[in-house]
C-alpha positions in Angstrom: 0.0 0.0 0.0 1.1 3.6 -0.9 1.5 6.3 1.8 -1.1 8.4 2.3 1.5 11.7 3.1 3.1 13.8 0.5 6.5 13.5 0.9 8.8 16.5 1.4 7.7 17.8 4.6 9.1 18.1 8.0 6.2 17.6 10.4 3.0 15.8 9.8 -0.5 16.5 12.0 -3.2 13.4 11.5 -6.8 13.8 13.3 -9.3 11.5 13.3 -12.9 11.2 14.7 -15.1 8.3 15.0 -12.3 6.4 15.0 -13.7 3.0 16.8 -14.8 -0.6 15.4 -16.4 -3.3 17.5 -16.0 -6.9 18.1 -12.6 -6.8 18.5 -10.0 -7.8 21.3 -7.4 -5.5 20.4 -6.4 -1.9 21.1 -8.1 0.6 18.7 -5.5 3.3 19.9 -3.0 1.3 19.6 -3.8 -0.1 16.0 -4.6 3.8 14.8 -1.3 5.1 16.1 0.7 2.6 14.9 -1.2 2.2 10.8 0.2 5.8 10.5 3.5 5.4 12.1 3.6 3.0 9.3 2.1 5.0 7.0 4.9 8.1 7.7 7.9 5.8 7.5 10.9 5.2 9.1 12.4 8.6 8.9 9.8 10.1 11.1 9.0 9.6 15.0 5.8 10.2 17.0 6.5 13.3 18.7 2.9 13.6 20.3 -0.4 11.3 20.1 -3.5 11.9 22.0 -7.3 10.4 21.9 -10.6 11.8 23.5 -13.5 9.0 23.4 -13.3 8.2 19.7 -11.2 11.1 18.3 -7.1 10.3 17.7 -4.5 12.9 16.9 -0.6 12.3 16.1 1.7 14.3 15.3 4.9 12.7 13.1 8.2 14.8 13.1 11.6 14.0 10.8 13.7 12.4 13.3 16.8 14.6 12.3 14.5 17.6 14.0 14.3 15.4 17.4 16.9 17.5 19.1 15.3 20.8 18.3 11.9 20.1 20.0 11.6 20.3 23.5 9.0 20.8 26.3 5.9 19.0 24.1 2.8 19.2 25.6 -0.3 17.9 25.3 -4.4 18.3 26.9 -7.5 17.2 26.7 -11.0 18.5 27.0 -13.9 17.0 26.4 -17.2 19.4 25.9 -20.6 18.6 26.0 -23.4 19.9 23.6 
């Protein structure tokens, strides 16, 4: 399977909502998180992923930025309608 990013950028952002499937024994999260870690390659690391009920974010940096990046933070806030 092709990637689904362009390539030729430094950081990529992935969001996705009703991100959940039934009848299974394994870890949605898990599964999402590591699809596009695939999906990014192997020149990339997770910098930041974070899920809210059945929302999922990630972002993907080049590793060769790793040692720029520091104090990565991250929050949560779930709203009700």
């Amino acid at each position: 399977m092709a990637s689904c990013f362009p390539p030729g950028y430094d950081i990529y952002y992935v969001c996705v909502q009703e991100c959940e499937y039934g009848g299974s024994t394994t870890n949605v999260e898990a599964d999402i998180f590591d699809y596009f870690s695939k999906q990014v390659g192997d020149g990339y690391i997770r910098l930041a992923a974070l899920s809210l009920l059945y929302i999922r974010v990630i972002v993907f940096v080049k590793a060769r930025h790793k040692h720029k990046i520091t104090h990565v933070k991250t929050s949560k806030c779930a709203t009700v309608m």
